[in-house]
N, C-alpha and C positions, 0 to 999 in steps of 0.2 A: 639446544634445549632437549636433552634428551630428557626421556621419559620415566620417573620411578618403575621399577619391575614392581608385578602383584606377587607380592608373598604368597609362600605356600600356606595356607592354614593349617591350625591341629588335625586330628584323625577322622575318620569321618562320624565319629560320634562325640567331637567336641563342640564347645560353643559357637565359634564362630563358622563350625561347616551349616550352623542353624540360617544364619544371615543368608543376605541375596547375594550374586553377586559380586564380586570388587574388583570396580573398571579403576578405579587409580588410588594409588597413597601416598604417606608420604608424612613427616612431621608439620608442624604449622601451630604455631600459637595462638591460640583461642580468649578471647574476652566476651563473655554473654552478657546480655540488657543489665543482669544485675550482676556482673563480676566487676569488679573493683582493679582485679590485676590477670594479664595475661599467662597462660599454663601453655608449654611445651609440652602438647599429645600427640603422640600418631597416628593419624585422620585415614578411615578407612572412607570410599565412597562407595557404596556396595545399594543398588538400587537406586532409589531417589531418597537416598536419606544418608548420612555424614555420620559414620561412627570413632567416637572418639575413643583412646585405648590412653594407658599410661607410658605405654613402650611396645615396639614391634613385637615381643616375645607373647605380650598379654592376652591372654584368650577371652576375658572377661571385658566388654567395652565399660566406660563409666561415665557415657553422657552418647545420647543419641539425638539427631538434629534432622527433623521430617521437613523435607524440600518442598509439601506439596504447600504449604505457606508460604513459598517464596514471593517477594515481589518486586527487587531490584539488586543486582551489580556492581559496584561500582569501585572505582580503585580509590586506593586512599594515599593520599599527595602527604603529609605529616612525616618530618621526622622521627626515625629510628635512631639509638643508639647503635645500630648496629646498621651501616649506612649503606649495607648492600641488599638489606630484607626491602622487601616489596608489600605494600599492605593494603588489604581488600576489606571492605564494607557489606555485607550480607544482610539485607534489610531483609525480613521476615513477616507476617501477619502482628506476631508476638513481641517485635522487638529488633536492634537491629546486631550482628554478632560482628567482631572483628576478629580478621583474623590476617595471618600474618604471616609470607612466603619465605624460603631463605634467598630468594633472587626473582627479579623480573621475566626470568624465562620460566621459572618453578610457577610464580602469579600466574601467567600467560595460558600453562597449563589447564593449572586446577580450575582457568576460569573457561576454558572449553570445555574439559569436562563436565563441570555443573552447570554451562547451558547443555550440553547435547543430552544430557541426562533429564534436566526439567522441561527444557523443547522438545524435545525428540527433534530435534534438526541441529546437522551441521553448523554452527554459529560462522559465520563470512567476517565477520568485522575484525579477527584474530592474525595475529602475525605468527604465521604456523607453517611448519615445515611440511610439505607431500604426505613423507611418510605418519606424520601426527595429524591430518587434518584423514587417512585415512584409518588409522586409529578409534578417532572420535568418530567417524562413520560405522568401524563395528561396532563399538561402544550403544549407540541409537539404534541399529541391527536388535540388537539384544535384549537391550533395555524394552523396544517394543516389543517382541516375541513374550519376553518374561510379563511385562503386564498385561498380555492377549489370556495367556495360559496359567496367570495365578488364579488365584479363588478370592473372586470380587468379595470385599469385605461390605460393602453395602450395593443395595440395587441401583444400577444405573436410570439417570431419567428415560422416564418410555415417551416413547412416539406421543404425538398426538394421534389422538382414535376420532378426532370430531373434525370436519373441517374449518377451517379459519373464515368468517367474514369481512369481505373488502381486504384491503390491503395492508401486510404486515406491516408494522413503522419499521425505520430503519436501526432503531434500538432493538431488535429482537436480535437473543444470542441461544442456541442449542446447545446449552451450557446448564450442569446442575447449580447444587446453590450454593456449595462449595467452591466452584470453579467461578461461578459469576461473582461471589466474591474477592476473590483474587484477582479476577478482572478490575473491577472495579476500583481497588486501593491501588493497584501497578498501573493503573493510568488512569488519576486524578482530573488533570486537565481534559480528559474527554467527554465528562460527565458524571451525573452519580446516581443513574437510575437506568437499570434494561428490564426488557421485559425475556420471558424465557419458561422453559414446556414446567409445566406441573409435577412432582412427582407421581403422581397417577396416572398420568397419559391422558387424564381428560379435562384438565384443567390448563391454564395458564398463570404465571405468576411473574410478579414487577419486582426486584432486589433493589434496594438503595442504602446507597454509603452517605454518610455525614462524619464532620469531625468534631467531636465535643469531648477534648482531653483524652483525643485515641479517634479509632474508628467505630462508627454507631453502626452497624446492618438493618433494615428492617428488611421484611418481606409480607408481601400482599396476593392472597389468593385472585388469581380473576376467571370466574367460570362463563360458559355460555350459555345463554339461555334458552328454553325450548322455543321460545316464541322471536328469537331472532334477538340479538346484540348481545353485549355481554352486563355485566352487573361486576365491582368490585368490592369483594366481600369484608366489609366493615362494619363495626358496629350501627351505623345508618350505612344501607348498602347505596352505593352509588350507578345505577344503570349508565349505560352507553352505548351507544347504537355501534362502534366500531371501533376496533383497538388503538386507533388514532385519538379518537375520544377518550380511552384508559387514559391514555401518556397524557394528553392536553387536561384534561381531571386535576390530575395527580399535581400536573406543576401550577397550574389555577390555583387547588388546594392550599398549598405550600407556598405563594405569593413569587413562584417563580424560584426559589430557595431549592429543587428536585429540576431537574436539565437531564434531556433524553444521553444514553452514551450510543456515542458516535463514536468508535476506533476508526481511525485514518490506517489502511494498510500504507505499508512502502513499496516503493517501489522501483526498480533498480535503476539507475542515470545511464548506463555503458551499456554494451550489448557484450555477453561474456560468450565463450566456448571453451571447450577442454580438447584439446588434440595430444598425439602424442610429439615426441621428441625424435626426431631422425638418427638423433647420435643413441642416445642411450636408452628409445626405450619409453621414458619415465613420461608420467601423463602431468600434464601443465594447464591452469587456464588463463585461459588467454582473452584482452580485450579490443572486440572488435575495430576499427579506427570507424572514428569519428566526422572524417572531412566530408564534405554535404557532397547530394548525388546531384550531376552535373546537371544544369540546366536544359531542359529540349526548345528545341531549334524553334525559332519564334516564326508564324505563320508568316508568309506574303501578304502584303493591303489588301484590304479589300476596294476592286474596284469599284467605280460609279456605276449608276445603274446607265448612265444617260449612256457610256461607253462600253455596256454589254452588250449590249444589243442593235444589230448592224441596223435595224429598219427603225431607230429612233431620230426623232427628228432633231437635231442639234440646234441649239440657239442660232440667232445671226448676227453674223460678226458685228465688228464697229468700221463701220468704210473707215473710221479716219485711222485707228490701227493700220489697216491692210495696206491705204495707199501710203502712211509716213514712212514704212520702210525699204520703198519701189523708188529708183532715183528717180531724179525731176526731169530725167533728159526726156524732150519730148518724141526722140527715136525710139523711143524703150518698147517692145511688143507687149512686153507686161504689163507698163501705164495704159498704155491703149484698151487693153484686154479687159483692164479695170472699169476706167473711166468710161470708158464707151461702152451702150446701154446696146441690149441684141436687141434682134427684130423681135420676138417677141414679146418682148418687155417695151417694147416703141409702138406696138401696134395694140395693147393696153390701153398704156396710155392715153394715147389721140382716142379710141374707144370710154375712156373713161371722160376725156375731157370734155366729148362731142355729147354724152348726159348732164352731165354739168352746165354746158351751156342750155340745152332742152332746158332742164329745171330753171334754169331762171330765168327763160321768155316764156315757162308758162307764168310763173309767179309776178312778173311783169305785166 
């Protein structure tokens, strides 16, 4: 799967030395929301955005395609008449574009490309060679650099300037309202409502997506108030003691129809590393095994207490135990030892016997 080369552009006072960038190109046939039939152009990808030309010579593009709408991927399984093209689904804010590789490792490409370019991260889930997957690494090098050092075309969201009461919900994103948009139509099943900073820096505000023949946005100011909670600024404003109250509001409001978004990050199954290669060099990653860590040595019983301790007094036996396993002979030293009572155990006795008798001629 080797790589398109980037052409050289015209001079450096022609049209395309105007553009950003071009991390990769290459032909690919194009079909937009509203084209009827696919065109054969030569697809620059020069920033975060797809410039289409009529032919590699052309210095004039004639259709440009702004990535920052993106919101899904996907390959597209459909026969071609042409049974070695490979074809991709580009679902957009606007619409969804198709377009069309001349092989499966051409697809493979352009689809790291347009993640590592819309991510700014190495895409993992790609079947890519060393050398291409460090490629798409300077490609995201770059890409970040050029949009640290371009000239922001609008003001980024500021900080908050006030502090937060109670505890943020888990729907809060540091996301403008552009981006929270995008958030939100690229993952549907998450929910359709975050909350997120104010353009001002001193306010907060709640974004939500619905679908009624497309996607609906609204957006809702929520400020905080001098005397403590916030208020959500509506035609009847809605107070609320805490921004958990916002969110609980909003879907009360809406009969439950508004659901906080929750994104699930991922998270990786295997334990990875990269080492090098001893033959050649070349860096590999690598996944750690798997088989579980050995079991530790299981303690000793714990003993009786009765048998801790030497000065414990031990139960007493059962004569008939002791004597049934002593033979019957009646030479045996052992029977004897048994059955026969010491003297001081006989001088008890008769002592105990000679009260007994007392007690019952006094009671007599």
């Amino acid at each position: 799967m080797a790589a398109a080369p980037v052409r050289q552009r015209s001079g450096p006072g022609g049209p395309r030395a105007q553009l950003p960038p071009c991390y990769y190109e290459g032909y690919l046939e194009k079909r937009g929301p509203k084209e009827k039939a696919s065109r054969r152009l030569w697809t620059c990808l020069c920033g975060n955005s797809l410039y289409f030309f009529n032919n590699a010579k052309d210095a004039h593009y004639v259709e440009k395609l702004d990535l920052s709408g993106f919101v899904s991927l996907k390959d597209d399984y459909s026969r071609d008449r042409n049974l070695e093209a490979a074809r991709l689904i580009l679902r957009m804010k606007d619409g969804e574009t198709k377009l069309t590789a001349p092989n499966l490792e051409s697809r493979e490409l352009w689809k790291g490309f347009l993640y590592s370019v819309i991510d700014l991260n190495v895409p993992s889930c790609l079947t890519l060679l060393p050398g291409q997957l460090q490629m798409l690494k300077e490609v995201v090098d770059k890409e970040r650099s050029r949009r640290r050092t371009r000239t922001p075309t609008r003001a980024p969201p500021s900080p908050l300037s006030v502090p937060l009461v109670g505890e943020i919900p888990p729907c809060f994103r540091p996301v403008s309202r552009t981006e929270a948009e995008v958030l939100l139509e690229r993952h549907p099943d998450c929910g359709n409502m975050l909350l997120r900073p104010g353009r001002d820096g001193c306010s907060l505000a709640v974004t939500t997506r619905q679908d009624l023949n497309g996607s609906v946005f609204r957006h809702y100011r929520v400020t905080q108030r001098d005397q403590g909670g916030y208020v959500i600024d509506v035609e009847n404003p809605i107070p609320c003691a805490t921004l958990h109250e916002v969110i609980d509001a909003l879907v009360e409001k809406t009969a439950g129809a508004l659901q906080p978004f929750l994104l699930e990050e991922p998270y990786e199954e295997n334990i990875t590393y990269v080492s090098a290669n001893d033959e050649n060099g070349e860096r590999i990653l690598h996944t750690a095994p798997t088989s579980p860590l050995p079991k530790a040595p299981a303690l000793p019983p714990k003993q009786d207490r009765w048998c801790s301790s030497p000065l414990s007094r031990s139960p007493a036996p059962d004569r008939r135990i002791l004597t049934s396993s002593v033979p019957a002979s009646p030479t045996n030293p052992m029977r004897r030892l048994i059955l026969s009572p010491s003297p001081l155990a006989q001088t008890l006795n008769e002592e105990l016997k000679m009260k007994l008798e007392k007690r019952r001629a006094s009671q007599e």
